[in-house]
N, CA, C and O atoms as a GROMACS GRO file, in nm:
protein
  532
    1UNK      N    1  -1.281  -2.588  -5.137
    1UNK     CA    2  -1.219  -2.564  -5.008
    1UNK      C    3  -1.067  -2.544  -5.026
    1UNK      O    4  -1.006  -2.459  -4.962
    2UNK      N    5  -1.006  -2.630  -5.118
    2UNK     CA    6  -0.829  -2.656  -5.121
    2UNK      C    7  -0.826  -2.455  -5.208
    2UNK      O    8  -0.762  -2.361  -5.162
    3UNK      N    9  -0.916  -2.451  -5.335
    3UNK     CA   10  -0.912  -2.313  -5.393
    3UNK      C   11  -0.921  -2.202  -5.296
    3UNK      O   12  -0.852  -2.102  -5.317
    4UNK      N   13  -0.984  -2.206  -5.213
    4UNK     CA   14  -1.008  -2.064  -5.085
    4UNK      C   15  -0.916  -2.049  -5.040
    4UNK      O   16  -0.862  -1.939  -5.040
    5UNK      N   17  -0.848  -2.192  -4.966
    5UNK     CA   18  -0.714  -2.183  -4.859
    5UNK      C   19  -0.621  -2.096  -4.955
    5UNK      O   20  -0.543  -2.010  -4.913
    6UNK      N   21  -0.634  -2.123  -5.063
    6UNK     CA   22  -0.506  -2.141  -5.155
    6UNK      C   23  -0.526  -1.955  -5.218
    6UNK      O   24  -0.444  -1.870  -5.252
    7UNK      N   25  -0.637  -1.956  -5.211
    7UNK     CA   26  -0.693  -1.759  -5.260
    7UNK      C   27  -0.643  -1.757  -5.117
    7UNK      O   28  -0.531  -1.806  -5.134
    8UNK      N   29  -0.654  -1.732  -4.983
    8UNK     CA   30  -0.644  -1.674  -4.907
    8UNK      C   31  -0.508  -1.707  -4.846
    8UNK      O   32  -0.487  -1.661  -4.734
    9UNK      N   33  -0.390  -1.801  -4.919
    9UNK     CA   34  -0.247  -1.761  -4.870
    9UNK      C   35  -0.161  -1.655  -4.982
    9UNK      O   36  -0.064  -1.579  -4.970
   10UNK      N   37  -0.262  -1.699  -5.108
   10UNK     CA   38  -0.184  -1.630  -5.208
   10UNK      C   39  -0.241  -1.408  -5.192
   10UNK      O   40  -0.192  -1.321  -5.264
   11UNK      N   41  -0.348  -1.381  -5.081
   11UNK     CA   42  -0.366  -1.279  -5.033
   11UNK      C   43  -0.313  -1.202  -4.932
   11UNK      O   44  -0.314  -1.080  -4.911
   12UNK      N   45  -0.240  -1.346  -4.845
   12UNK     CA   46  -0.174  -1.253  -4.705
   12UNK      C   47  -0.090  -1.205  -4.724
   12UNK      O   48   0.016  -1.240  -4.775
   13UNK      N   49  -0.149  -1.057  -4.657
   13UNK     CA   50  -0.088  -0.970  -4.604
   13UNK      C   51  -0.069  -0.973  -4.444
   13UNK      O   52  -0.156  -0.975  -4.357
   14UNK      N   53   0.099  -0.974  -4.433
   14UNK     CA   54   0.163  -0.973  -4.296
   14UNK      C   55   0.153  -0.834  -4.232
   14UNK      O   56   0.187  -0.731  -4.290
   15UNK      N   57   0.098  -0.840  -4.095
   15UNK     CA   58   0.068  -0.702  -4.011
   15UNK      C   59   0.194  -0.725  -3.908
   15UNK      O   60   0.250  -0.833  -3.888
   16UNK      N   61   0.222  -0.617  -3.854
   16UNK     CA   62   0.338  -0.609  -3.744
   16UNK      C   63   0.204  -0.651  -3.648
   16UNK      O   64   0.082  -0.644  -3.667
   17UNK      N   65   0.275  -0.691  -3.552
   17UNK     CA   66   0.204  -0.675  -3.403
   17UNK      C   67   0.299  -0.704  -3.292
   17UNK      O   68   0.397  -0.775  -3.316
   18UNK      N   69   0.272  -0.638  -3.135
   18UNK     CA   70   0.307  -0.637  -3.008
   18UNK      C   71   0.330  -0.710  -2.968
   18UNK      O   72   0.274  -0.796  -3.037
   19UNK      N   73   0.398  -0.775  -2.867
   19UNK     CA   74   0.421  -0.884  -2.783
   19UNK      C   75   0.454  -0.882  -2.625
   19UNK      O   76   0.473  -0.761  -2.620
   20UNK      N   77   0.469  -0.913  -2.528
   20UNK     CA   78   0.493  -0.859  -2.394
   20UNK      C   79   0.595  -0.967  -2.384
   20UNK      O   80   0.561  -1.081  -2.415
   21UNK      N   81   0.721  -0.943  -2.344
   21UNK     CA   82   0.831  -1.043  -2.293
   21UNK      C   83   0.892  -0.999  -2.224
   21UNK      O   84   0.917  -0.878  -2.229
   22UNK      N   85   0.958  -1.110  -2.100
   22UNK     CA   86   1.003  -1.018  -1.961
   22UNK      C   87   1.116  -1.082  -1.960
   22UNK      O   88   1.092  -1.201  -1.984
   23UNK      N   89   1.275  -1.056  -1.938
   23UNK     CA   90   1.405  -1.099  -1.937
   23UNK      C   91   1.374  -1.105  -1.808
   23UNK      O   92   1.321  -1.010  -1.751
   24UNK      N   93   1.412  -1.243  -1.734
   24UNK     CA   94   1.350  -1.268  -1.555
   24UNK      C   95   1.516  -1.306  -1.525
   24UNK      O   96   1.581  -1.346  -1.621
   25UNK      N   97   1.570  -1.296  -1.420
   25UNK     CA   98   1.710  -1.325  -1.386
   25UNK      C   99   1.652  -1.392  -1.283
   25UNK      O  100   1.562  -1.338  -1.218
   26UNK      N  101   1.705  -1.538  -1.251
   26UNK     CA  102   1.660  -1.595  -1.112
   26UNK      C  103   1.757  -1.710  -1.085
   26UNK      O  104   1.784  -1.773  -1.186
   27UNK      N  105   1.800  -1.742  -1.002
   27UNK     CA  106   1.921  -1.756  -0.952
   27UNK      C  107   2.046  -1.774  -1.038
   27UNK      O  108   2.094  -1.879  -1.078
   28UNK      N  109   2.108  -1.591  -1.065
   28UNK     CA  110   2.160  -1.598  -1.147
   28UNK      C  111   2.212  -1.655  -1.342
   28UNK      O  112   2.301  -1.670  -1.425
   29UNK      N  113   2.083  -1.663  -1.312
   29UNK     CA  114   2.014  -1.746  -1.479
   29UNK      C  115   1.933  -1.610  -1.541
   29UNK      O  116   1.859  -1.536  -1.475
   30UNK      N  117   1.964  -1.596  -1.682
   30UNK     CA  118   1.855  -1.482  -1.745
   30UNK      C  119   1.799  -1.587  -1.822
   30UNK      O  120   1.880  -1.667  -1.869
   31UNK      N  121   1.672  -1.605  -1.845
   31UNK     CA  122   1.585  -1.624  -1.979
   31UNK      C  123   1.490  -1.525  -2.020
   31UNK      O  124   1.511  -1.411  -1.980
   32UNK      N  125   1.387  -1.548  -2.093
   32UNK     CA  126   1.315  -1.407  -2.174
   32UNK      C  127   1.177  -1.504  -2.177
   32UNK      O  128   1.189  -1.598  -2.255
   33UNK      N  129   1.066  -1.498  -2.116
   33UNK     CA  130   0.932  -1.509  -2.073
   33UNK      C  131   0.808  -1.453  -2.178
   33UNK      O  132   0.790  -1.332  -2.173
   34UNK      N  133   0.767  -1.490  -2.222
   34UNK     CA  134   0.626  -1.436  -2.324
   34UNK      C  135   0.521  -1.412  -2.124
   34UNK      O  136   0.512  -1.497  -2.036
   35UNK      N  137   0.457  -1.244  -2.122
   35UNK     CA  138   0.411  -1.274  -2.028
   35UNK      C  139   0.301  -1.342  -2.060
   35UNK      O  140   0.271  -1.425  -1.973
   36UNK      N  141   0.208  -1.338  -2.176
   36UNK     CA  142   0.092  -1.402  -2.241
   36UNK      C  143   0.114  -1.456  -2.386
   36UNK      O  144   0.109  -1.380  -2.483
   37UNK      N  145   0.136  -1.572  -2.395
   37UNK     CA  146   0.228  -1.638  -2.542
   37UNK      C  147   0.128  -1.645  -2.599
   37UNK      O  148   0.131  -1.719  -2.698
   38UNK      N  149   0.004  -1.581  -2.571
   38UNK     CA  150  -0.113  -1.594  -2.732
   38UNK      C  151  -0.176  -1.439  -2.751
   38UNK      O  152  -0.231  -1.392  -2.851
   39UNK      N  153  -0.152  -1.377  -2.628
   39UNK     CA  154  -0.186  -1.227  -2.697
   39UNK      C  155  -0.097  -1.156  -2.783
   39UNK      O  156   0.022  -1.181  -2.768
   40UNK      N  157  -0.130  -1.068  -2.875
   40UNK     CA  158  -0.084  -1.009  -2.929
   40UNK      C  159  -0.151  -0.883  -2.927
   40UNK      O  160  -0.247  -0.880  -2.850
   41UNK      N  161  -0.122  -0.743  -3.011
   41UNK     CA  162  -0.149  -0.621  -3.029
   41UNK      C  163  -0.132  -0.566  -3.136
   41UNK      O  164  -0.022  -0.522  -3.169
   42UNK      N  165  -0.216  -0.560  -3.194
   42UNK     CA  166  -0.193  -0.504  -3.345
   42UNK      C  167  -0.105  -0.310  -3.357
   42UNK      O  168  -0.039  -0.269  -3.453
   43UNK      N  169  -0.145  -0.214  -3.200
   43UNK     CA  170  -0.076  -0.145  -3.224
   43UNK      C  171   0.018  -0.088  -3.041
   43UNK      O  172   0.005  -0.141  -2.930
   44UNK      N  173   0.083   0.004  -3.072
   44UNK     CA  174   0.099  -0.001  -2.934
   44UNK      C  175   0.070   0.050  -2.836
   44UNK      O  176   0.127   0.037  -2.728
   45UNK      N  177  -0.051   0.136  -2.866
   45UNK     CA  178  -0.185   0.162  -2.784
   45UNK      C  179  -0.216   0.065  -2.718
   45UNK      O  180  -0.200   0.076  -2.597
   46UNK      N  181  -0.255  -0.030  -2.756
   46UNK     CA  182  -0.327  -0.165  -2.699
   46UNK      C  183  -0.256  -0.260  -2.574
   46UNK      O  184  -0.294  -0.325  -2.476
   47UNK      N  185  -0.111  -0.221  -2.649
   47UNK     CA  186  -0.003  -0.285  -2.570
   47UNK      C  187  -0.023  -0.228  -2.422
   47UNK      O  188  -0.063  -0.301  -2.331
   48UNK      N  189   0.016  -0.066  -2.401
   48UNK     CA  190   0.076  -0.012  -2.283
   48UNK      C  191  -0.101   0.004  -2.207
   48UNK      O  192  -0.133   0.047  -2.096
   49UNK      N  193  -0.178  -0.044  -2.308
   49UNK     CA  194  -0.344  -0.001  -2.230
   49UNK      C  195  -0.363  -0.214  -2.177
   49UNK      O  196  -0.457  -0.220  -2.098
   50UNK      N  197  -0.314  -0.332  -2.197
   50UNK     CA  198  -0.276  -0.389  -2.134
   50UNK      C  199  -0.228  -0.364  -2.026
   50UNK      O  200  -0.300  -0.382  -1.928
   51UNK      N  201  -0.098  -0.318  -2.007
   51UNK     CA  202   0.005  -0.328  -1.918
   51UNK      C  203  -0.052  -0.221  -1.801
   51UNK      O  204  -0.018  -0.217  -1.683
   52UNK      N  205  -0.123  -0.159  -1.852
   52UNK     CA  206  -0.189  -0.044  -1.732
   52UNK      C  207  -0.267  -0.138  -1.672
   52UNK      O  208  -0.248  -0.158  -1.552
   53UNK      N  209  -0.393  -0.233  -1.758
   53UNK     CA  210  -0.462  -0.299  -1.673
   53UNK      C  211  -0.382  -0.434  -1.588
   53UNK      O  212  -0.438  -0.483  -1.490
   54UNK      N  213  -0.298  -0.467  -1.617
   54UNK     CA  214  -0.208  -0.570  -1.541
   54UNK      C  215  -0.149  -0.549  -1.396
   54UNK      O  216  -0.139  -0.622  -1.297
   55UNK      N  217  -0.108  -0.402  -1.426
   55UNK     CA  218  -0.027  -0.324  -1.324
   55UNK      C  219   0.129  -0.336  -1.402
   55UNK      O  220   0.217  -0.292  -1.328
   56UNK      N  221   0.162  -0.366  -1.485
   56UNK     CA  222   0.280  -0.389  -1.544
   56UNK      C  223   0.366  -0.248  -1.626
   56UNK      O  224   0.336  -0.173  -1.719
   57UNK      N  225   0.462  -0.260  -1.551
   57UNK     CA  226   0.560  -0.157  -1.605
   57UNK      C  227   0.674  -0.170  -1.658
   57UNK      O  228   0.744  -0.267  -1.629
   58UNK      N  229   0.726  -0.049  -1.767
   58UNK     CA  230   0.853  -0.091  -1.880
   58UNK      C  231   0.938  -0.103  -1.767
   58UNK      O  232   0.908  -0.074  -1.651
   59UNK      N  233   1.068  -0.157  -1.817
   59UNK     CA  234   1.203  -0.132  -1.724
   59UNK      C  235   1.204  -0.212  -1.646
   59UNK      O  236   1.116  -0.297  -1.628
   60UNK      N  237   1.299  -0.199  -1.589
   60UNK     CA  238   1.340  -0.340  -1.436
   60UNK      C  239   1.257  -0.288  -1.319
   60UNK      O  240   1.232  -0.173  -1.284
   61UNK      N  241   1.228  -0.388  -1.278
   61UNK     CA  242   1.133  -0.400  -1.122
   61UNK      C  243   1.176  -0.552  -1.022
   61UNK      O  244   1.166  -0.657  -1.085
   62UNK      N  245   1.191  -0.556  -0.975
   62UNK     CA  246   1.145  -0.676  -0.871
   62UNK      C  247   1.044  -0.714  -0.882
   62UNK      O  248   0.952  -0.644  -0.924
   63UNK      N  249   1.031  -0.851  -0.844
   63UNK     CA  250   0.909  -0.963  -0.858
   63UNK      C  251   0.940  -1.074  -0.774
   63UNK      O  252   1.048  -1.077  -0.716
   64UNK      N  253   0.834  -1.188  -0.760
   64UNK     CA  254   0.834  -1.270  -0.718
   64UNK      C  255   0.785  -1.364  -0.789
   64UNK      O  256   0.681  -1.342  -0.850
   65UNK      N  257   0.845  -1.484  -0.797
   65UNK     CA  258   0.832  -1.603  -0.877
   65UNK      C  259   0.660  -1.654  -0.758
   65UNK      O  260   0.673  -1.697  -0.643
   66UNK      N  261   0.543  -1.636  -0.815
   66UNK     CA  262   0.462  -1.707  -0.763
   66UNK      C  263   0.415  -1.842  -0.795
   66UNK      O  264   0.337  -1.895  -0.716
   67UNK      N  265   0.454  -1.909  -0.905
   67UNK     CA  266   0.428  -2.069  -0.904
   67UNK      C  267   0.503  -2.134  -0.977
   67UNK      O  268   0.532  -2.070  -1.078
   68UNK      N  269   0.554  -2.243  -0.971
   68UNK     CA  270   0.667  -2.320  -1.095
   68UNK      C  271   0.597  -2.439  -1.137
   68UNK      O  272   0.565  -2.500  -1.035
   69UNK      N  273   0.562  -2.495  -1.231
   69UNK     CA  274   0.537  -2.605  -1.286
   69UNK      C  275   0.625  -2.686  -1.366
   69UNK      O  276   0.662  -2.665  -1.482
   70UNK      N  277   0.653  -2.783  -1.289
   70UNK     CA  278   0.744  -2.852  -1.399
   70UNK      C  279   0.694  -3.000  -1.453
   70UNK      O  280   0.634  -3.073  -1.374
   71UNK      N  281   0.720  -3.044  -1.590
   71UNK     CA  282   0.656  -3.155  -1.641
   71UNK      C  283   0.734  -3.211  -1.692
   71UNK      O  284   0.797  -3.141  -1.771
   72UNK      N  285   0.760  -3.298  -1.688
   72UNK     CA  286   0.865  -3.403  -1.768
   72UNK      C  287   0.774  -3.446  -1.914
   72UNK      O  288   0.655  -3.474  -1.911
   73UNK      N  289   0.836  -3.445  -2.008
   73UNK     CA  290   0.756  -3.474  -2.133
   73UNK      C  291   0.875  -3.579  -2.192
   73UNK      O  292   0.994  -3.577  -2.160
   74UNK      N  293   0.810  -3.668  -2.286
   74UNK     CA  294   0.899  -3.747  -2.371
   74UNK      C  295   0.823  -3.740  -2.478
   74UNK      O  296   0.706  -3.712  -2.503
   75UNK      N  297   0.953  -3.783  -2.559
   75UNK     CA  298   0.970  -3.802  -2.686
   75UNK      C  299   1.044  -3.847  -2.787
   75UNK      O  300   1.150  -3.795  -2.821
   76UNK      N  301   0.985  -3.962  -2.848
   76UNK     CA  302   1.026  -4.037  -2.921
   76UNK      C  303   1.118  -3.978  -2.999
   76UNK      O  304   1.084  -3.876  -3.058
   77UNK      N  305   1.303  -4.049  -3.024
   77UNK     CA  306   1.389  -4.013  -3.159
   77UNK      C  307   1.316  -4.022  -3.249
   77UNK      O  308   1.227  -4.107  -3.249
   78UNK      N  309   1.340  -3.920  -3.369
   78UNK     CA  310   1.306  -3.918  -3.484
   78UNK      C  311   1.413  -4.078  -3.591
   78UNK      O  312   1.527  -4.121  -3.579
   79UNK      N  313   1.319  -4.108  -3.666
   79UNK     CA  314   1.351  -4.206  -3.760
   79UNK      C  315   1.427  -4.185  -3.816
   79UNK      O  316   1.414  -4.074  -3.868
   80UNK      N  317   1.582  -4.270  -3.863
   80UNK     CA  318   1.676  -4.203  -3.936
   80UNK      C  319   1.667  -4.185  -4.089
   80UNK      O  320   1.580  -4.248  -4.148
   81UNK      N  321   1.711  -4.141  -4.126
   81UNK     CA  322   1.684  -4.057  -4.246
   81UNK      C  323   1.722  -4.182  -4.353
   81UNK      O  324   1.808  -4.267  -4.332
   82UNK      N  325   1.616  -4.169  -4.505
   82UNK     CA  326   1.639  -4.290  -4.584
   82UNK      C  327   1.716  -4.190  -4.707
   82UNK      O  328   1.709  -4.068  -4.692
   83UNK      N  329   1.763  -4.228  -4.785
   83UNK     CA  330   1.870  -4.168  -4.898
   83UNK      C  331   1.782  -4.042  -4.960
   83UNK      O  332   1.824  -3.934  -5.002
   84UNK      N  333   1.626  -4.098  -4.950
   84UNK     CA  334   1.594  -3.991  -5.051
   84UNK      C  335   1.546  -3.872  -4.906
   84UNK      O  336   1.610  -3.768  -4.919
   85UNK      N  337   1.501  -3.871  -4.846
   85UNK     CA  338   1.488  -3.783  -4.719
   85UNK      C  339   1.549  -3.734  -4.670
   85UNK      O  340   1.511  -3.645  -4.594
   86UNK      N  341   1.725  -3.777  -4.690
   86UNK     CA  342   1.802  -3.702  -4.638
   86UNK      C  343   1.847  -3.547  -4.745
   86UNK      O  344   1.863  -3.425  -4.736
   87UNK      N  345   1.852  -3.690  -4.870
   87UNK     CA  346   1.896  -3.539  -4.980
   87UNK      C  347   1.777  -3.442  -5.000
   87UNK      O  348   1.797  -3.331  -5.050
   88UNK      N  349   1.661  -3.479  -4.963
   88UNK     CA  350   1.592  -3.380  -4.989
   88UNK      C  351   1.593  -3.264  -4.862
   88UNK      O  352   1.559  -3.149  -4.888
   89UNK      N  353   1.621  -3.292  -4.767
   89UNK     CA  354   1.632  -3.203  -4.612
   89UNK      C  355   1.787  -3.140  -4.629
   89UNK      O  356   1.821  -3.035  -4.574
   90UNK      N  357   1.862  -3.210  -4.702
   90UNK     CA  358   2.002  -3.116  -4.736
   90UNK      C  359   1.951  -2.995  -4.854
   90UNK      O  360   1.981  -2.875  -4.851
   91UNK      N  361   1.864  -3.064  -4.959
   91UNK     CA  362   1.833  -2.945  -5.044
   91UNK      C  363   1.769  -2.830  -4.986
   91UNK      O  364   1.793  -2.713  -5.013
   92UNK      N  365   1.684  -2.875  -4.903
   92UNK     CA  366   1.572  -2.747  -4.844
   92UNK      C  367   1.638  -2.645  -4.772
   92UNK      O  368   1.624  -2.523  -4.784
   93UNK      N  369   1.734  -2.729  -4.670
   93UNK     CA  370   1.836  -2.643  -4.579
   93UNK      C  371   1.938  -2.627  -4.647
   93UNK      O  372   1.968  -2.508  -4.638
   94UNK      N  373   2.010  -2.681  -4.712
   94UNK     CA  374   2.150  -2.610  -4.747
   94UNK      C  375   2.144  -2.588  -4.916
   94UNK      O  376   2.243  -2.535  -4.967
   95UNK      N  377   2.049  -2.620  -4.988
   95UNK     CA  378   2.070  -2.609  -5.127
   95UNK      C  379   2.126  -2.702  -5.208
   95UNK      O  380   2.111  -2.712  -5.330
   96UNK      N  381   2.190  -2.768  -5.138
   96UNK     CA  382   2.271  -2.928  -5.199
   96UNK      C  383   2.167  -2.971  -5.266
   96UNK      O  384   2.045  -2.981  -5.250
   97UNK      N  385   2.293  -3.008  -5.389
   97UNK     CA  386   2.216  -3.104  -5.477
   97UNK      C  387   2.238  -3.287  -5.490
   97UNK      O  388   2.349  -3.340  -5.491
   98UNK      N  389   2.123  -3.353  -5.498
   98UNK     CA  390   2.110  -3.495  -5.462
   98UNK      C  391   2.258  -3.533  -5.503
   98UNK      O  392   2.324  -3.568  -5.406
   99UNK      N  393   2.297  -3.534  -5.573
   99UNK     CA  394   2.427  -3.589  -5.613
   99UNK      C  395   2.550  -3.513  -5.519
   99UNK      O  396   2.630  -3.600  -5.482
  100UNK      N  397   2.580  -3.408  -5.481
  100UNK     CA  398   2.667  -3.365  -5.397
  100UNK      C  399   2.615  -3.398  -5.209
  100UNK      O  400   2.690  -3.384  -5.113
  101UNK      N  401   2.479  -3.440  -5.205
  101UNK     CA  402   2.449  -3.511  -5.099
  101UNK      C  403   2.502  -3.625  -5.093
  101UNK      O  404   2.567  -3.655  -4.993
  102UNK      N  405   2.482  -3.723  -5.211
  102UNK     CA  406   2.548  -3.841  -5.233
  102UNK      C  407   2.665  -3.840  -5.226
  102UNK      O  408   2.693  -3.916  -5.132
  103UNK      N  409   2.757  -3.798  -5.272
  103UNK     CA  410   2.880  -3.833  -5.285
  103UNK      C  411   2.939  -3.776  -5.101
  103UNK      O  412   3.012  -3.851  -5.035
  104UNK      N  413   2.892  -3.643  -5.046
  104UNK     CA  414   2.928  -3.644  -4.862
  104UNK      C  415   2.882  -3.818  -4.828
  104UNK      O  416   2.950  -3.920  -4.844
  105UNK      N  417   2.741  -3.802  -4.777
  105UNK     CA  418   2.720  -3.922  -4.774
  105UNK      C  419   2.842  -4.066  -4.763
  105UNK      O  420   2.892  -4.115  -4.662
  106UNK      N  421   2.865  -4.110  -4.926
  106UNK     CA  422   2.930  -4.206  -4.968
  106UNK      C  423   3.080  -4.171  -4.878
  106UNK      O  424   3.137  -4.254  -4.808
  107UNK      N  425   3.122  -4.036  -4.899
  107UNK     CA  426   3.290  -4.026  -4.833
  107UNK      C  427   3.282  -4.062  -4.656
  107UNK      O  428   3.359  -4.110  -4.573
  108UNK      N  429   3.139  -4.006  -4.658
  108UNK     CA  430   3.142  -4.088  -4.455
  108UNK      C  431   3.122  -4.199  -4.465
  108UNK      O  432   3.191  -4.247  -4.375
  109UNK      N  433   3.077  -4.275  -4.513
  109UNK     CA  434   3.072  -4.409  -4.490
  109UNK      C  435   3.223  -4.493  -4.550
  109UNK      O  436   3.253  -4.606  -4.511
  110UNK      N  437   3.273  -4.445  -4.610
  110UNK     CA  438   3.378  -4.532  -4.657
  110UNK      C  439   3.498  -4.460  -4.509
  110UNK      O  440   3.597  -4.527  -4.481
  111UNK      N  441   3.473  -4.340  -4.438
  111UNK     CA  442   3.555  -4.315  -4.333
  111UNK      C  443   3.520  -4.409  -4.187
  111UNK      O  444   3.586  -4.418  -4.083
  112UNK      N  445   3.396  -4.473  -4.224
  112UNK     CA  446   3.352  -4.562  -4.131
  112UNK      C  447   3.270  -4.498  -3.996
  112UNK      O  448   3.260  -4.534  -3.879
  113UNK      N  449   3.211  -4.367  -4.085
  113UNK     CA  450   3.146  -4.270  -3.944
  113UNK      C  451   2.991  -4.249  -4.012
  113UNK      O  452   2.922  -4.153  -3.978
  114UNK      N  453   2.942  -4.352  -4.116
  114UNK     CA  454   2.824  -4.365  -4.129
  114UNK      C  455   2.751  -4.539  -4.167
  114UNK      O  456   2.829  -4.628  -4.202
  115UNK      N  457   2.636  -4.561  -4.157
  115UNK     CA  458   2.682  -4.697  -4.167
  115UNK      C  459   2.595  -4.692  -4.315
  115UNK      O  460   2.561  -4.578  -4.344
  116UNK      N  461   2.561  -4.780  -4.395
  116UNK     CA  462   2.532  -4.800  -4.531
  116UNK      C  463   2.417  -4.697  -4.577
  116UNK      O  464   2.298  -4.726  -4.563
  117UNK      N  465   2.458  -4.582  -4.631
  117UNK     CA  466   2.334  -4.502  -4.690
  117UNK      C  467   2.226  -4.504  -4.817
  117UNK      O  468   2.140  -4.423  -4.852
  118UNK      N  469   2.265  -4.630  -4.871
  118UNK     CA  470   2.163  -4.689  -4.965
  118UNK      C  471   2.067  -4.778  -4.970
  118UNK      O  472   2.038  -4.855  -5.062
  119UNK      N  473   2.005  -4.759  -4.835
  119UNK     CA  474   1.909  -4.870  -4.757
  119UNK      C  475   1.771  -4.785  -4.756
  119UNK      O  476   1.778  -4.665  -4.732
  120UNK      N  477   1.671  -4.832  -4.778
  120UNK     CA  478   1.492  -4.760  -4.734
  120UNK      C  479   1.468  -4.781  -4.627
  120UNK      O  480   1.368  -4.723  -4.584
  121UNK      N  481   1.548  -4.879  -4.526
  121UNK     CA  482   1.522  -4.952  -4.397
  121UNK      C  483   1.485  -4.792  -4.277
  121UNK      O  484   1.559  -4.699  -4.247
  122UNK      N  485   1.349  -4.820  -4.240
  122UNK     CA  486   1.327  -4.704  -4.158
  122UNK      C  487   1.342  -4.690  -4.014
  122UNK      O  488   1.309  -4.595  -3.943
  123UNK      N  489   1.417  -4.840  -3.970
  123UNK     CA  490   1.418  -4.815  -3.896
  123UNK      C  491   1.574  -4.919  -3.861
  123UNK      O  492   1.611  -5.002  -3.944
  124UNK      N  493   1.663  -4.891  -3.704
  124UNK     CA  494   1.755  -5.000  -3.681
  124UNK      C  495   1.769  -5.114  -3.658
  124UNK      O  496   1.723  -5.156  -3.552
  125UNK      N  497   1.809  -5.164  -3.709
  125UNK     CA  498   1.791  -5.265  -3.698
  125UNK      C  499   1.830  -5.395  -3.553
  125UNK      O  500   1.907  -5.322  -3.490
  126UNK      N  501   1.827  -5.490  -3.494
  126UNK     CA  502   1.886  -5.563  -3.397
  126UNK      C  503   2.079  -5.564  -3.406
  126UNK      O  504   2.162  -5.537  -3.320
  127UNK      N  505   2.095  -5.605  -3.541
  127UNK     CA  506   2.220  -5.648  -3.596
  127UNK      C  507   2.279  -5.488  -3.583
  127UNK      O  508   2.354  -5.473  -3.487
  128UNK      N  509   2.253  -5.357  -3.674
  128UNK     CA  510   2.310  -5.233  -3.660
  128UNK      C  511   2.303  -5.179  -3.536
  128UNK      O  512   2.385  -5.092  -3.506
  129UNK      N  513   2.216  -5.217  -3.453
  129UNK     CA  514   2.205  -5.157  -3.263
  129UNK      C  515   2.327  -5.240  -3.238
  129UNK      O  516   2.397  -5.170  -3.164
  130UNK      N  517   2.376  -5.329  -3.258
  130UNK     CA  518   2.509  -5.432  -3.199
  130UNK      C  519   2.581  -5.317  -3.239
  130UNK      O  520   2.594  -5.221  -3.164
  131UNK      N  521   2.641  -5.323  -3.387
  131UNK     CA  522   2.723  -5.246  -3.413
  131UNK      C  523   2.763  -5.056  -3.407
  131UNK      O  524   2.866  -4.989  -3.418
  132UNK      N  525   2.659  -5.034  -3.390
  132UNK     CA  526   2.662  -4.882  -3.278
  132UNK      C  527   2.651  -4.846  -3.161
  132UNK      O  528   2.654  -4.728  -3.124
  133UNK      N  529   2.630  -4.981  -3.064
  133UNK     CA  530   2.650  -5.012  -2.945
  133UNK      C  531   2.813  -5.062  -2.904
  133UNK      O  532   2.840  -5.094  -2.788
   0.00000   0.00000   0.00000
């Protein structure tokens, strides 16, 4: 099973495909709308033979906002980062190497704008919530 996945990423081939997105201006606010965030179109035949069956046309039109849903969602802060998790998320994103992670690191904390970065502790503690409070 792990060999197939692994034949069939080391095979993909990436296809272009279509998308429908609508720049909506509404009270004086622009954002950009997926009108269907899971269709796609492999060409753009398919696309404008959609948009015929929708009634949907290129270019600016008027509309009407027919329903709003709004949901409040939460979500938990992420866990702060332990010495080796951080240098490795500096390597991935910036290329830094563990030791030039270390030594930024070490210069913020001795500026007093990080608090001890040689801890595994995953989480804050009572005593460090005082002191960043």
């Amino acid at each position: 099973m792990v060999y197939q996945r692994d034949q069939a990423i080391k095979n993909f081939k990436p296809e272009p495909y279509f998308e429908l997105n609508a720049e909506i201006l509404a009270n004086q606010q622009k954002f950009v709308a997926k009108l269907d965030p899971y269709q796609r179109f492999k060409d753009e035949t398919g696309l404008m033979t959609f948009m015929q069956d929708k009634h949907v046309q290129k270019g600016s039109q008027d509309g009407f906002i027919k329903d709003v849903q709004k949901q409040g969602k939460k979500r938990s802060s992420p866990q702060p980062f332990s010495l080796s998790s951080l240098q490795s998320a500096m390597n991935k994103r910036y290329h830094a190497s563990a030791s030039q992670t270390l030594a930024a690191i070490q210069s913020l904390y001795e500026a007093k704008l990080l608090s001890y970065p040689r801890t595994d502790c995953a989480y804050i503690t009572a005593f460090t919530k005082v002191e960043i409070c």
